[in-house]
N, C-alpha and C positions, 0 to 999 in steps of 0.2 A: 164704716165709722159708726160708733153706739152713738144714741141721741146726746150721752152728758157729752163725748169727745166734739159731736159737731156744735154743740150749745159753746163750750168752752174756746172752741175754733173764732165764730161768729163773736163770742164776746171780745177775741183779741184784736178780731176784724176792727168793730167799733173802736175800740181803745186807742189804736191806730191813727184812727178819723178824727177823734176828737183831740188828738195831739197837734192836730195841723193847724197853725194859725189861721184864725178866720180872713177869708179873703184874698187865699194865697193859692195860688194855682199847681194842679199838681207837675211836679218835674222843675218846678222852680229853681233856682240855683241859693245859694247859701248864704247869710245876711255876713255883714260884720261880728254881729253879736253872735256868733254860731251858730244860729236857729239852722238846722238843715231844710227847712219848709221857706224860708224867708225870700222874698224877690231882690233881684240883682238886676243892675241897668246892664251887667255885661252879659247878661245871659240870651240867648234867642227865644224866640216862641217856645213856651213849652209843649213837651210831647207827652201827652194821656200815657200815665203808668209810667214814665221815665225819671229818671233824676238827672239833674245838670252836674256834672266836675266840672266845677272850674282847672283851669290850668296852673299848677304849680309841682311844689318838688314831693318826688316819692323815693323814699328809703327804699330802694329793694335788695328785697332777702331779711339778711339778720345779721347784725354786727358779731365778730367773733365773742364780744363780753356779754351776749345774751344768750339765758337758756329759757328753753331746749332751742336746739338748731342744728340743722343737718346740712353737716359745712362741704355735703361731696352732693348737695338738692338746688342751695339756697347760696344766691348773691350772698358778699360778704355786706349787705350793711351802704351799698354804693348810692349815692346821690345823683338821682335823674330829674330832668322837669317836664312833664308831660303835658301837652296839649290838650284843651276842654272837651270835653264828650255826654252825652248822654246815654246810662241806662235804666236795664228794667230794674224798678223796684223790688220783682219777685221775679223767683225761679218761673219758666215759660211753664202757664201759658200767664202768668204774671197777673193771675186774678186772685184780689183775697180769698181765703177761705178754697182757693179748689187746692186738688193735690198736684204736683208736680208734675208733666208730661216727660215719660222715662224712654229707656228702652230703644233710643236711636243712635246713630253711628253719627259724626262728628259731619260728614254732607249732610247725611241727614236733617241735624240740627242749623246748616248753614241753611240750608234750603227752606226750611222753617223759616228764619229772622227774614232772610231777602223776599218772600212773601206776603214779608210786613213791610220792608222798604227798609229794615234793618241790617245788622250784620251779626257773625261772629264778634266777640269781646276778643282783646290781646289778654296773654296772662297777667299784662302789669297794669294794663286798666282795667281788667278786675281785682287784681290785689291795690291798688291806688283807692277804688270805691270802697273797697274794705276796708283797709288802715285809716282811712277818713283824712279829716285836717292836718292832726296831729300825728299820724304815723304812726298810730299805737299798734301791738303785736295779736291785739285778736279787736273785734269789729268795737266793744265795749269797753276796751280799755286795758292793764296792764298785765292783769295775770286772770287767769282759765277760773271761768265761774259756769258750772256745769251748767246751773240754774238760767241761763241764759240763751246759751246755744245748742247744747245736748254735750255729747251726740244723739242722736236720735238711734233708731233700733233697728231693725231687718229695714235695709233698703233704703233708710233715712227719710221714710216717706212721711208725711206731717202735709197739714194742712199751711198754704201760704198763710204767713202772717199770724199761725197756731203759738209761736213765741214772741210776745210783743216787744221784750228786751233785746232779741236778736237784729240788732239794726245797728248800720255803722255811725258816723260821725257826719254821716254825709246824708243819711236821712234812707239806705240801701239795705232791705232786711233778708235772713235767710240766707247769707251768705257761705256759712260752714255750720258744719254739725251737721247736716241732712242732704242731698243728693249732691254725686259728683257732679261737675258743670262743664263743658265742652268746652276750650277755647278755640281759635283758631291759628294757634302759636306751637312751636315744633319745640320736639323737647330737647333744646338747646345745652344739652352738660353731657359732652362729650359719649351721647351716644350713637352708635353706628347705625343701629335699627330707626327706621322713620315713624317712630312714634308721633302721636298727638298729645298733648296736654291738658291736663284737668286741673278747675282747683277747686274748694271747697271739699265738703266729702263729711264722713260718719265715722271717723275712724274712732277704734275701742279705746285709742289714747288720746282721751278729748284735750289733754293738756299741750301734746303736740303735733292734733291733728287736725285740730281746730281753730289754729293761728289763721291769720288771714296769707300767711308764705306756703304755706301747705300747699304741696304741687306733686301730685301723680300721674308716671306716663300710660299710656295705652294705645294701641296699633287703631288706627282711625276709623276702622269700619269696625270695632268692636260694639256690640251692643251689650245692654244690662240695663234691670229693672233699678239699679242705682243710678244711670246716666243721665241725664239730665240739661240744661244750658239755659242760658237767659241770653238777651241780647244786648246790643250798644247800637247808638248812632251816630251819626257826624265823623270826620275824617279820621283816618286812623291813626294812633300813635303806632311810630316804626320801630321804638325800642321792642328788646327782645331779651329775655335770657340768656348769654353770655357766659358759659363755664367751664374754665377749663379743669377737669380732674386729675390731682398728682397723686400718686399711691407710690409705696416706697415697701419696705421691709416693714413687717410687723412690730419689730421689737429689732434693737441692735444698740447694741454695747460701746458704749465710749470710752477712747483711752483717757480721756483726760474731765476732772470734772470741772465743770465754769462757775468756780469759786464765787464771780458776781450773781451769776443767777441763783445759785443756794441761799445768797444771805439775802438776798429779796425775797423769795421764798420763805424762809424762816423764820424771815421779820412779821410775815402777815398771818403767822400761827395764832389762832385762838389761845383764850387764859387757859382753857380745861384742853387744847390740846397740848399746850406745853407742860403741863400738869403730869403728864400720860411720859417725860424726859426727865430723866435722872441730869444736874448739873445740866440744862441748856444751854449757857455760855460757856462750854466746853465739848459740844457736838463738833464733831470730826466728820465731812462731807469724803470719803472717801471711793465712791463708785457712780456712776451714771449711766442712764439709759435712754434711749429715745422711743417712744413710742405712739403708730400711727397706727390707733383705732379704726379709721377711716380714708377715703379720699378728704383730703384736702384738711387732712385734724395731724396735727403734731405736735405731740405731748413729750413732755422734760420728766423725768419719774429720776430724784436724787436721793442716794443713801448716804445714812453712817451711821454712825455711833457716840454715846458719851460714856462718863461713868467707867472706866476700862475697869476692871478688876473683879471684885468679887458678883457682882450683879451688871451689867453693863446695860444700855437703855440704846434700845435702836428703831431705824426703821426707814420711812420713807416718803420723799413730799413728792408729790405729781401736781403739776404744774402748766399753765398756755403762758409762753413767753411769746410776744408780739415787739415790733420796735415800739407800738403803740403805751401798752401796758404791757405788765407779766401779772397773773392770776393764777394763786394755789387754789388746785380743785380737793388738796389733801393732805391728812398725811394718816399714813397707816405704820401703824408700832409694830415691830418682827418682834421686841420686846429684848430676849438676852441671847438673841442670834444676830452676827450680823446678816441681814437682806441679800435673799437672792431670788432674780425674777426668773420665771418659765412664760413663755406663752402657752395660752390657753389653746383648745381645739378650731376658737378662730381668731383675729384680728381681734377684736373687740374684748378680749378676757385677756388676763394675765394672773400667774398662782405667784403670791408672794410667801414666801417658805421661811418660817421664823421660827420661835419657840421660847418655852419660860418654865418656870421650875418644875410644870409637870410633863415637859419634853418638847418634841416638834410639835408641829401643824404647819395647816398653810391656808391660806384666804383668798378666795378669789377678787380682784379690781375690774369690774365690769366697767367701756363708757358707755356711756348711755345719755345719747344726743346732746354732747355737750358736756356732760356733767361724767362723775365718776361715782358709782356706787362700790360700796368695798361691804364682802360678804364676813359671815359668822367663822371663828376658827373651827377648820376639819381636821380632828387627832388620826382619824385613816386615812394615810397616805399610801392612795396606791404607788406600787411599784411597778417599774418597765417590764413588762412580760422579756424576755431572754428567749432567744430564736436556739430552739434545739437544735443542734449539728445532727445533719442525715447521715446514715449510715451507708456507706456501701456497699453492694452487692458481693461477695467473695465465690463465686461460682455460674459455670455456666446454666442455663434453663433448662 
């Protein structure tokens, strides 16, 4: 570390310190008034470098109407209440200012806390110390502020307590943006392999990789200069991750289109996309598709048309219908073709094939965790390569 990186460490150190209300022990549990440093008559002794949860409810995962979210990773959004615990403040060895202790296998890391009279963390009491009081979707609050938590860069190594904003709601800092963290929890979403689970981490997409639901599997004795763990104490919570993965066909065609769901869909069109509809109250929902980007994501993508005649206005809304809500993630204009979809080279693409007075194109619908991105129009339309007929041999050798 250069002299200004460890000066700037040490000033976060301090900052840290002087945020504590005076007189307040550390590991303390949380007041009424929010304070996360504030003393509670429920709370036990405090434990040097720990923080107190209290017991109450935790959102886990990510409701299907929030983005991003990886709906084949992450709980839908399910209401648990978990019992009080204690942990470390900071990533082990959970001293301000040092760097993170990496580079061990998930015993490893168990073997470490139980030398302290500790334990392994479950993933949902670490995502619980994360989302804080309120359940918020990253440690600070509602949407990704790079400024905050990073990511950080090779290896996500930073000094503890080097980001003084990176702190949850509970008074727990260091929780994502910089090394992954061992839990002691199996990775429960329907896979065969006996992985381990991690949470926190450095990923390049600080937007959804730095939520406090962020969970990555790995085989338990793997090691890396990323790996990393903190600990918890007092009894465990037994909740666990619970997922079952459904996958279906990529993309597939419906006879019939669900006239209700179209006009709730249509209704929830922006002024400048309805702008983009020749006559809107004369759109014709004529075609339908189902489309499952993912485990456990399935997507409504409805076509038609208005304006029949000389210029006609078309295209296509894609849509999460829930018994909950229904939410348009779009709509993409094919323009003066009526809409027809291709799946793309995987699940997750689809070429929507339109055209307008200077001929075809086609555009790709990417999803992307949740959300649907729709690409730029492409005038080059490859064609199906044509499988040459072999010739056969007319004579002997």
């Amino acid at each position: 570390m250069t002299g200004r990186g460890f000066a700037r460490a040490l000033l976060g150190v301090l900052v840290l310190a002087c945020r504590r209300e005076p007189g307040v022990a550390d590991g303390a549990a949380p007041s009424a008034s929010g304070s996360p440093f504030a003393p509670s008559a429920s709370a036990p002794a405090a434990r040097v470098g720990m923080v107190w949860i209290p017991g109450g409810p935790l959102v886990a995962g990510t409701p299907p109407d929030v983005l991003p979210r990886m709906a084949d990773r992450e709980m839908p959004g399910e209401q648990l209440v978990l019992k009080p615990f204690f942990i470390d403040r900071l990533p082990f060895p959970n001293e301000p200012g040092a760097l993170p202790v990496t580079g061990l296998s998930r015993e490893d890391a168990r073997g470490r806390c139980e030398e302290l009279g500790k334990r392994l963390c479950s993933e949902l009491e670490w995502e619980r110390a994360c989302k804080g009081p309120d359940n918020l979707p990253y440690p600070y609050g509602t949407s990704w502020q790079a400024a905050r938590c990073g990511p950080a860069g090779r290896a996500g190594l930073r000094p503890n307590g080097f980001l003084t904003g990176c702190v949850s709601g509970f008074g727990v800092a260091d929780l994502v943006g910089g090394i992954y963290e061992w839990t002691d929890s199996p990775w429960g979403r329907d896979e065969p392999r006996p992985w381990g689970t991690l949470r926190g981490g450095n990923d390049a997409n600080g937007a959804l990789g730095t939520r406090c639901v962020h969970a990555t599997p790995r085989a338990p004795e793997r090691q890396g200069d990323d790996l990393g763990f903190r600990c918890c104490a007092g009894e465990r919570n037994a909740a666990e991750v619970t997922l079952s993965v459904t996958r279906g066909e990529p993309l597939e065609v419906r006879a019939k289109v669900d006239r209700d769901v179209a006009r709730a869909l249509f209704a929830m069109l922006r002024e400048e996309q309805r702008r983009t509809i020749a006559e809107p109250e004369r759109f014709v929902f004529d075609r339908q598709w189902v489309w499952r980007p993912s485990g456990n994501e399935q997507l409504v993508v409805i076509g038609g048309c208005s304006g029949f005649g000389v210029a006609p206005s078309c295209g296509v809304l894609v849509g999460r219908v829930s018994l909950a809500r229904s939410l348009l993630l779009g709509w993409v204009p094919s323009e003066r073709y009526a809409p027809v979809l291709q799946q793309g080279g995987e699940a997750r693409v689809l070429w929507l094939f339109g055209g307008d007075a200077q001929g075809t194109y086609r555009r790709f619908l990417r999803y992307d965790y949740g959300d649907v991105v729709v690409g730029e129009r492409e005038r080059e339309i490859p064609r199906p390569k044509k499988n040459k007929p072999r010739r056969s041999g007319s004579g002997g050798r």
